[in-house]
C-alpha positions in Angstrom: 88.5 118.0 117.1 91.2 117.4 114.6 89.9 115.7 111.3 92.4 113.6 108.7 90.4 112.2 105.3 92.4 109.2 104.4 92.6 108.1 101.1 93.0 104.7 99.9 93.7 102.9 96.4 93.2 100.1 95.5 96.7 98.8 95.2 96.3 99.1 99.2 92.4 97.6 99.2 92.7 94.4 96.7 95.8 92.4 95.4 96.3 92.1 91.7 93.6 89.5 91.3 90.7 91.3 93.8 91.5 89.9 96.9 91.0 91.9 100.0 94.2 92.7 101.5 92.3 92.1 105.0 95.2 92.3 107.5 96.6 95.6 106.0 92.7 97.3 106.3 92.8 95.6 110.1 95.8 97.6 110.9 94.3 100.9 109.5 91.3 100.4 111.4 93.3 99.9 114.8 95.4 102.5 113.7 92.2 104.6 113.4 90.2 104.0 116.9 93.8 104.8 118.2 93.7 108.1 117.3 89.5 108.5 118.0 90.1 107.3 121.3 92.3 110.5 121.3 89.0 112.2 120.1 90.5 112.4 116.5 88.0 112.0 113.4 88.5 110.2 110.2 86.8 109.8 106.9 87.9 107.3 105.0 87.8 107.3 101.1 88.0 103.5 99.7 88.6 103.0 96.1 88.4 98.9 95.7 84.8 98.1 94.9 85.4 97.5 91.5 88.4 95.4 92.0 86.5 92.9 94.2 83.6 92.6 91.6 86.5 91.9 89.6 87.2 88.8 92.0 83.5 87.7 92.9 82.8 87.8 89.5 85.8 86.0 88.4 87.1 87.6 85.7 90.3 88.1 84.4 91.3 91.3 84.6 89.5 94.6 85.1 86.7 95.5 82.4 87.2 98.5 80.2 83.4 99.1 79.1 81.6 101.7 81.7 78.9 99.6 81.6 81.1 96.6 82.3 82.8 98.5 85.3 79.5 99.6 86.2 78.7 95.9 86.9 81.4 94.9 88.7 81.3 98.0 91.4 77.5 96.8 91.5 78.5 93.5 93.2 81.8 94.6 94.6 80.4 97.9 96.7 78.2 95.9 99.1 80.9 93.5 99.7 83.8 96.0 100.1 81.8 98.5 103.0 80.3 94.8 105.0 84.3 94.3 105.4 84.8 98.0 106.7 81.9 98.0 108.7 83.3 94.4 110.1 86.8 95.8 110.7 85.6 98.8 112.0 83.1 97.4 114.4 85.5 94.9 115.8 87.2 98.0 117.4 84.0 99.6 118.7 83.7 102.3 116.0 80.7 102.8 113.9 80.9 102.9 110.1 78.7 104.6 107.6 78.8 104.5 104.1 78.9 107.6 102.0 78.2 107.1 97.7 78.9 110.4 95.5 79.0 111.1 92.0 80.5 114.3 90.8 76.9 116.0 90.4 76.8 115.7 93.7 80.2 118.2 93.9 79.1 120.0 91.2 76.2 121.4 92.0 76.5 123.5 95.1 73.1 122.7 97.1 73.8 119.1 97.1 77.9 120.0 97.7 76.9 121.9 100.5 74.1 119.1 101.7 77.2 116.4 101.3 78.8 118.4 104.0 76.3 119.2 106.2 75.4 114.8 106.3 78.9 114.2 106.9 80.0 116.6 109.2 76.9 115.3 111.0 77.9 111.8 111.0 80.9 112.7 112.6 79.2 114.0 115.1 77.5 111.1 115.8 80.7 109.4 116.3 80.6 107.4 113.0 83.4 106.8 110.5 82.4 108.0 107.0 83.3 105.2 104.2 83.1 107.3 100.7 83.2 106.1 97.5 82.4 107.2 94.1 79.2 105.9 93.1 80.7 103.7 90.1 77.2 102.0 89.6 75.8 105.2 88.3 78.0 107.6 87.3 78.3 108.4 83.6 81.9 109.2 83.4 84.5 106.2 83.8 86.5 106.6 87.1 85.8 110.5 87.4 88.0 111.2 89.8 91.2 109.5 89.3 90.8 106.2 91.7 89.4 108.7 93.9 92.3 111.0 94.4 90.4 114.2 93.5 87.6 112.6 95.4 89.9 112.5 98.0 90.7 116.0 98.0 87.7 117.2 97.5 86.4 115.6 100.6 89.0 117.3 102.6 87.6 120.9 100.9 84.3 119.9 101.2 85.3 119.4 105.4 87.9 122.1 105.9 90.1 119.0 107.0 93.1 119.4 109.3 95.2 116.8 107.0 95.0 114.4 103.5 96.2 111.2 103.9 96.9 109.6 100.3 97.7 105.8 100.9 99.1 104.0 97.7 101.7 100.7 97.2 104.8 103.2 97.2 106.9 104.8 99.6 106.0 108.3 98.3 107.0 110.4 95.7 110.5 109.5 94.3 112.7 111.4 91.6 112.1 108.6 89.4 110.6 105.4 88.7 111.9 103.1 91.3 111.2 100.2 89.6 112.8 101.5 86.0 115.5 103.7 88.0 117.3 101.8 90.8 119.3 105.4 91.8 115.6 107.2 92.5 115.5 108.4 95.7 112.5 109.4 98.2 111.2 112.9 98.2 110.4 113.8 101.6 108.8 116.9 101.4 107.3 118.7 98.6 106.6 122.9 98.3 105.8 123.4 95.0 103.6 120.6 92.6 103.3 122.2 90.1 107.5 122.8 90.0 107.8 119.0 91.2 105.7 117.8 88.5 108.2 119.3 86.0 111.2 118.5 88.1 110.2 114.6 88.7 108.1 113.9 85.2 105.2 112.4 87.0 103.2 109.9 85.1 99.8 108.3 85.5 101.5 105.1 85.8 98.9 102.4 87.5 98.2 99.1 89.0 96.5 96.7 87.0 93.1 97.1 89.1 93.6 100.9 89.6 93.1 104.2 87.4 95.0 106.9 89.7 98.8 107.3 89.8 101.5 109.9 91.6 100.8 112.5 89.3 96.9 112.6 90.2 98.0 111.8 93.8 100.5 115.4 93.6 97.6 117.3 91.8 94.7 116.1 94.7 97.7 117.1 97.0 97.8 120.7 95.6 94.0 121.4 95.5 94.2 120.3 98.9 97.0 122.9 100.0 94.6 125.6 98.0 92.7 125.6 100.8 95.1 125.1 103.6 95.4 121.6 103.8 98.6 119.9 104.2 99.0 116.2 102.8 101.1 113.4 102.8 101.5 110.4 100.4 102.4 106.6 101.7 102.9 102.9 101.7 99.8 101.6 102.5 101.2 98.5 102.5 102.8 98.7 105.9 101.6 98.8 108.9 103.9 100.7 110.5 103.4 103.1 107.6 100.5 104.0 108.0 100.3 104.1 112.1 103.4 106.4 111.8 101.3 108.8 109.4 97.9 108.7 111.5 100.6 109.6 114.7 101.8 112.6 113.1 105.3 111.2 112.5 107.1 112.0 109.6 106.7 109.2 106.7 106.2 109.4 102.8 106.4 112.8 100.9 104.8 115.6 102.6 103.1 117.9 101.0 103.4 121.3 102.3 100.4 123.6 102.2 100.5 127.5 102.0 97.7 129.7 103.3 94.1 128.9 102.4 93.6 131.0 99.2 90.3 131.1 98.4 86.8 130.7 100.1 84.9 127.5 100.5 82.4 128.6 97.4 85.3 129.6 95.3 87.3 126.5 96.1 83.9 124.5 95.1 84.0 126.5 91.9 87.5 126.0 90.7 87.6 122.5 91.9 84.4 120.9 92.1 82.1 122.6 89.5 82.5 121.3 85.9 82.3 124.3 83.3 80.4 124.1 80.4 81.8 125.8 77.8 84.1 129.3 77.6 83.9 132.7 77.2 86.7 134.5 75.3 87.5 138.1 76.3 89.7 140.5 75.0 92.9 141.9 76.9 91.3 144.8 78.2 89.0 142.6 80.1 91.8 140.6 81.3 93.9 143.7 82.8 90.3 144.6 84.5 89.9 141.0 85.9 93.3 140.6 87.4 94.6 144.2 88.1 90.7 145.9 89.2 89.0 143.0 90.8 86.1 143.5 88.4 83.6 141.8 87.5 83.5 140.6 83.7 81.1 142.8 81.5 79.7 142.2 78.2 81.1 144.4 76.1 85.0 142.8 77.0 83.6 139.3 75.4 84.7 138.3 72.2 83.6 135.0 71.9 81.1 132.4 73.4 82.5 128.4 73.2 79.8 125.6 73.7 76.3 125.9 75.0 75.2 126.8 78.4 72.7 128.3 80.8 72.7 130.8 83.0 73.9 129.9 86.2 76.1 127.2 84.4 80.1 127.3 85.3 82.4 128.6 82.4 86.2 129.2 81.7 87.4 132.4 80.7 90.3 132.6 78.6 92.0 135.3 76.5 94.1 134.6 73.3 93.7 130.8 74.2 94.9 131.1 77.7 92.7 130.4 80.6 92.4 133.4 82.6 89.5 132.5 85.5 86.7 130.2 85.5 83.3 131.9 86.7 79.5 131.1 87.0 77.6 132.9 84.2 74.9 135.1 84.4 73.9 134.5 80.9 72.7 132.1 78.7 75.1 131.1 76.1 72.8 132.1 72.9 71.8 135.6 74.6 75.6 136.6 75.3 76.7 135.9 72.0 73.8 138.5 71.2 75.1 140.9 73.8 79.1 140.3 73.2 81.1 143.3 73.0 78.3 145.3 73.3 78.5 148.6 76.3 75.9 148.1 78.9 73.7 150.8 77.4 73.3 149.0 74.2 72.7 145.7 76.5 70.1 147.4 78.3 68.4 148.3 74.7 68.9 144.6 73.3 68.1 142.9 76.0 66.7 145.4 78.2 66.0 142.6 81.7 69.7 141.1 81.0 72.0 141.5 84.2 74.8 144.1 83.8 77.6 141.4 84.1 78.3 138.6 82.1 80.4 136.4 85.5 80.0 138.5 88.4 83.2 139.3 90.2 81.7 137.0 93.6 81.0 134.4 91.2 84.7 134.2 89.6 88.3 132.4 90.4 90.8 133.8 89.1 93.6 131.1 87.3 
């Protein structure tokens, strides 16, 4: 069973004022029992409740205040899944709605129960319809118009493909409404090279928060874990049937070998750190030459307050070295920093021997 997380924005949900772009969902959603009739699977990830509160409500434009935004998702969300579970019940599929916040990411028991309720309900036969819980959620738009949700999904389901659907063709070398010479770019190795090359912005839509450069960074946390994506015009039709075929259409992005396991691509990705750890270099040579784990006596300096079990960064000299989960509280390493593990062991004599074990860190 192959399984494709499609991501859309809300340039491709709503118009500029809120309305449901209804025909362009429809073709999706035929486009989408297509392909389960050839026993393919499909979550869908919907940004757009917030832009049709925007309409029901009647305002203007789209609030800046959380608690504002808050609002409007509160009387958009209903609307927005009743018009999935319409358009996907008029071709025989079953839709289920799916609300996250990032706690739910972060914290790996419920990360872990996320997966096991989706995976489930794909079983089942049903189509997944995820959004971020906007209602709730403390932090405005956390995940980019629900790129990095996006991505995250497809991690979170060791998906066979990302499917980012926006109102441009793809990535282009430039602007193509500033630049009249930019040109399509069809296939993409390196982001991080492409970001550079390209000078990505955030630019938006007046009812969105996401842009190409969030759409090429949820593209390469994606190929961290082996999974290939591809960015389109969700716009057309013939777009997106072309993409859901397999054809070639937007920019591709290429993925390399899966690089990390599913905990450590939780940690790097989905697990918010709370403060840092500085360590000297010594440490560092031991971290990325020895595959060690991270010992007190190499910390220098404890940032922010945390608890034990809490996700923190490591960096060295102001450069991130690894993110890891610590073992310690923040106030008792800053006791214990620097110090050899026999004079932990007389400090603090029921501390753990490691500050971030080496099973519990990600390397930058």
């Amino acid at each position: 069973m192959s399984l494709t997380v499609v991501k859309l924005g809300s340039s491709v949900v709503a118009d500029d004022g809120g309305a449901l772009r209804r025909d362009g969902l429809a073709a999706l959603c035929a486009a989408v029992a297509a392909g389960h009739a050839r026993g393919e699977r499909f979550v869908l990830v919907s940004s757009g409740a917030i832009a049709r509160g925007v309409e029901v409500l009647g305002l203007r434009q789209r609030p800046t205040a959380i608690d504002a935004l808050q609002a409007a998702s509160a009387v958009g969300q209903g609307r927005l899944f009743r018009e999935w579970d319409d358009l996907l019940r008029g071709e025989g599929l079953l839709a289920a709605q799916v609300l996250l916040t990032l706690h739910d990411l972060g914290e790996r028991e419920a990360f872990v129960n996320a997966r096991r309720t989706v995976l489930h309900l794909l079983e089942l036969g049903a189509v997944p319809v995820v959004n971020e819980n906007d209602t709730t959620t403390t932090d405005e738009i956390s995940f980019g118009d629900n790129d990095l949700l996006a991505a995250q999904i497809a991690m979170l389901l060791n998906a066979d493909r990302l499917v980012l659907l926006t109102s441009t063709d793809g990535l282009f070398t430039a602007d193509p409404r500033r630049d009249p010479s930019a040109e399509l770019v069809r296939e993409v190795v390196d982001v991080e090279a492409a970001l550079a090359e390209h000078d990505i912005g955030a630019t938006t839509s007046s009812l969105g928060t996401g842009g190409m450069r969030s759409k090429a960074l949820a593209a390469d946390m994606a190929a961290a874990a082996g999974i290939p994506t591809v960015v389109a015009n969700g716009l057309r039709a013939d777009a997106v049937a072309r993409v859901l075929a397999g054809e070639p259409e937007g920019t591709a992005f290429r993925a390399g070998e899966a690089r990390w396991s599913s905990f450590k691509l939780w940690l790097r990705y989905a697990k918010p750190a709370r403060g840092a750890i500085e360590v000297d270099r010594g440490a560092v040579r031991a971290l990325t030459g020895g595959g060690t784990s991270l010992l007190p006596v190499g910390v220098t300096g404890v940032l922010g307050e945390f608890r034990a079990g809490d996700a923190v960064e490591i960096r060295c000299e102001g450069q991130l070295v690894g993110k890891g989960i610590s073992a310690y509280p923040s106030g008792a390493l800053r006791r214990v920093q620097g110090m050899r593990t026999e004079q932990v062991r007389e400090a603090l004599p029921r501390a753990p021997e490691e500050a971030v074990h080496r099973d519990r860190l990600v390397l930058a």
